[in-house]
C-alpha positions, 0 to 999 in steps of 0.5 A: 500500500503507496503512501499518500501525502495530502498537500495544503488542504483545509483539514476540518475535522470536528473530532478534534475541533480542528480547522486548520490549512496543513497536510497529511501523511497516510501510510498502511492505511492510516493517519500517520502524521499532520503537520505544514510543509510535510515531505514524503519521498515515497508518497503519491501526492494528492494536491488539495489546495483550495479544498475541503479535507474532512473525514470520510463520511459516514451515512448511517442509512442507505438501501443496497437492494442486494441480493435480489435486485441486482438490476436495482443496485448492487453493494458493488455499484452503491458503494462505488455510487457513495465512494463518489458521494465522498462516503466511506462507511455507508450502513444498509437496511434490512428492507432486501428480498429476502430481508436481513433477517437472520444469520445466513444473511448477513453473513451473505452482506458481508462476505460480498461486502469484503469482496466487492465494496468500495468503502465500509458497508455495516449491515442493519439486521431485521427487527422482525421476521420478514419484517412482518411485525410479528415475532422477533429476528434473531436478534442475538445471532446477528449481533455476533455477525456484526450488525450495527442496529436493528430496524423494519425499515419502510414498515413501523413495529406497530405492536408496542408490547413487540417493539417493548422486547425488541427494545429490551433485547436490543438494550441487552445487546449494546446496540440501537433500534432504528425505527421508521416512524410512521403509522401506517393506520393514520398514513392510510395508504398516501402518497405526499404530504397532507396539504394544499399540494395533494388536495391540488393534485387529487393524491391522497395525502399523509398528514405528519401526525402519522410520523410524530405519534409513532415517534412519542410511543417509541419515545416512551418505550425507549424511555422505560426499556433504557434502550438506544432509540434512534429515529430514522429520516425524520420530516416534521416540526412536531417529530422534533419538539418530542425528540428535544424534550426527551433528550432533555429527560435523558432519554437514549434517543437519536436521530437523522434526517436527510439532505432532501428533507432539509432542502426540499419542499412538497412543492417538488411533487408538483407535476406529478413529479414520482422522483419527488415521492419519498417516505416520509414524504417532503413537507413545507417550509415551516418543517425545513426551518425547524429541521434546520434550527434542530440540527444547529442547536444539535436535536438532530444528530446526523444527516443520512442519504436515505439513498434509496434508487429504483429502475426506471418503471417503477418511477415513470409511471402513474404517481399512486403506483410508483415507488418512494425513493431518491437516489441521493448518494450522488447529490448529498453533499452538493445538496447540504452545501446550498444551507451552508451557502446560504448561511443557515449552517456552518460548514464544521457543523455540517461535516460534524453531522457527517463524521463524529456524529455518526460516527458515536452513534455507531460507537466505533472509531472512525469518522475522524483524522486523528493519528493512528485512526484509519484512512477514511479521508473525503476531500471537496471543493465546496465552491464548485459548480455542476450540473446534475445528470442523472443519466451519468449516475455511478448508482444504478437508480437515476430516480433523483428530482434535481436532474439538469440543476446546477449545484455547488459544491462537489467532491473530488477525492475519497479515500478509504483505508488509505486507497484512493477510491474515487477521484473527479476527472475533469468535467466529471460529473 
């Protein structure tokens, strides 16, 4: 393994509250040394001028789609789509064919992983069998296999005395529940966000109580279980006045939300537009600025992509049958950029809820550039400008509503355990 010599970037690394101009040293795939006007003979110089050098990112919710869906997406293909997206350590939900729940499976997801993954993919095994909301995973095999958490993801655990043991097994085994919060009986089958846009458009909406009333009960459960409860992708101003007044009452509750719930409204629906439909569907602009005020005064821990890519029939097609999902790993950075561009949030914050934060949610030691840690190292230029293409997608799923938008900022270099993964040619987009 080469030795790297990262010159004359912007190291920022919340980690260690460092933001400083200087270079870095890699060697056998970790940080060897950080200092101004270092020398490597040996060394492949990597030229960071004018760019942003962080931690590699770490996205703590991503959909791999293997082993089924091949024609979908691949861990070979979505993690070579997040090394692009600047991400080294990307998690995969459950929500495969056949799910992520038992032994055999994850083993299977980590075998491939070792073999063909660009970056760290960790798996997230089922909270349920078949995530059918009915009888317990073995939870405790696939603890012993690796998993990082537990989660039904795009299905809620609607049984409170099923997700009452889930917490209580999940709590015995160090690790977190990772609920997708949402009743289904209240969503009753919608499509966008409930509001003037559905009634416009004549779709059938869902209001966002449906997310806040399955956040408070599995607030409170967590609460009398003494679990970790970490709430995935969430939409609404509601959902995150329950989640501050918890982690007031010392309640072991964290959650995420996404580049797209951050920056986008419901409005992108409009049209009929099906590359606009997500679950939990995008809201107004009155949850945006409350999501933004919580990610700033730190209620919401970390940004994750939610990337979830789909063929193109099962989004060109009539909106009430077309499926939930952006194919978000390509665009994420760039799209989190425009609220740092606009001043709404600083861009050490930003990379913190990239990094460290992650990172102490799945309580291992990455997401930094501290001496001696592994290489995971993302370098950027935040003011570069460039036009999305879906149709240049390294994902297989081109469903991304921001196509021919120009967007700034974009990453140039990932690098994972010391290798360089990904590297921006000119023009590349």
């Amino acid at each position: 393994m080469k030795e790297l010599l990262i010159k004359n970037g912007r190291i920022i690394d919340p980690s260690s509250n460092t933001d400083t101009i200087a270079d870095i040293v890699v060697s056998n795939g970790r940080i060897k040394q950080i200092g101004t006007s270092l020398y490597s003979s040996e060394a492949t110089i990597v030229d960071a001028t004018s760019q942003i050098v962080s931690p590699g990112f770490i996205d703590l919710h991503c959909h791999l789609r293997e082993p089924s869906d091949i024609d979908t997406e691949t861990i070979r293909s979505g993690s070579q789509a997040a090394a692009k997206g600047g991400y080294c350590t990307i998690c995969c939900m459950p929500n495969t064919n056949p799910p992520l729940d038992n032994l055999p499976m994850i083993t299977y997801i980590k075998t491939v992983a070792e073999k063909e993954a660009q970056v760290r993919v960790l798996p997230i095994g089922c909270i349920t069998k078949g995530r059918a909301g009915k009888e317990l995973s073995e939870m405790l095999a696939m603890s012993g296999a690796g998993v990082v958490g537990f989660s039904d993801d795009g299905s809620f655990v609607s049984s409170p005395n099923l997700m009452r043991r889930a917490m209580e097994y999940s709590a015995s085994l160090g690790l977190p529940i990772i609920e997708h919060c949402e009743d289904a009986d209240l969503a009753c089958g919608g499509q966008i966000n409930e509001g003037i846009i559905a009634t416009s458009l004549g779709l059938q909406g869902i209001h966002p109580i449906a997310e806040t009333i399955a956040v408070a009960r599995d607030i409170l459960l967590a609460e009398m279980t003494d679990a970790r409860l970490h709430i995935a992708h969430i939409s609404a101003k509601g959902t995150l006045e329950l989640i501050r007044l918890a982690k007031k009452r010392g309640v072991k509750v964290t959650c995420e939300v996404t580049p797209h719930h951050l920056t986008l409204t419901e409005e992108y629906a409009l049209g009929y537009n099906t590359f606009a439909k997500v679950s939990p569907p995008l809201r107004t602009q009155s949850d945006i600025n409350a999501l933004i005020e919580g990610l700033v005064d730190g209620t919401i821990d970390a940004v994750a992509t939610d990337h979830a890519p789909h063929p193109d029939k099962s989004k060109q097609c009539e909106f009430a049958v077309s499926s939930f999902g952006i194919s978000g790993f390509e665009t994420s950075l760039a799209l989190l950029m425009t609220l740092v561009h606009q001043g709404k949030i600083t861009l050490p914050m930003l990379i913190a809820k990239l990094t460290s934060a992650p990172a102490s949610i799945l309580q291992m030691r990455i997401g930094t550039l501290e001496i001696g840690a592994p290489a995971d190292i993302t370098i950027f230029d935040p003011h570069k400008k460039w036009q999305v293409k879906t149709a240049n997608f390294v994902s297989k799923g081109r469903n991304n509503p921001l196509d021919g938008q120009t967007l700034t900022g974009k990453v140039n270099t990932t690098i994972y355990g010391g290798n360089i993964v990904y590297q921006c040619e000119n023009n590349q987009e």
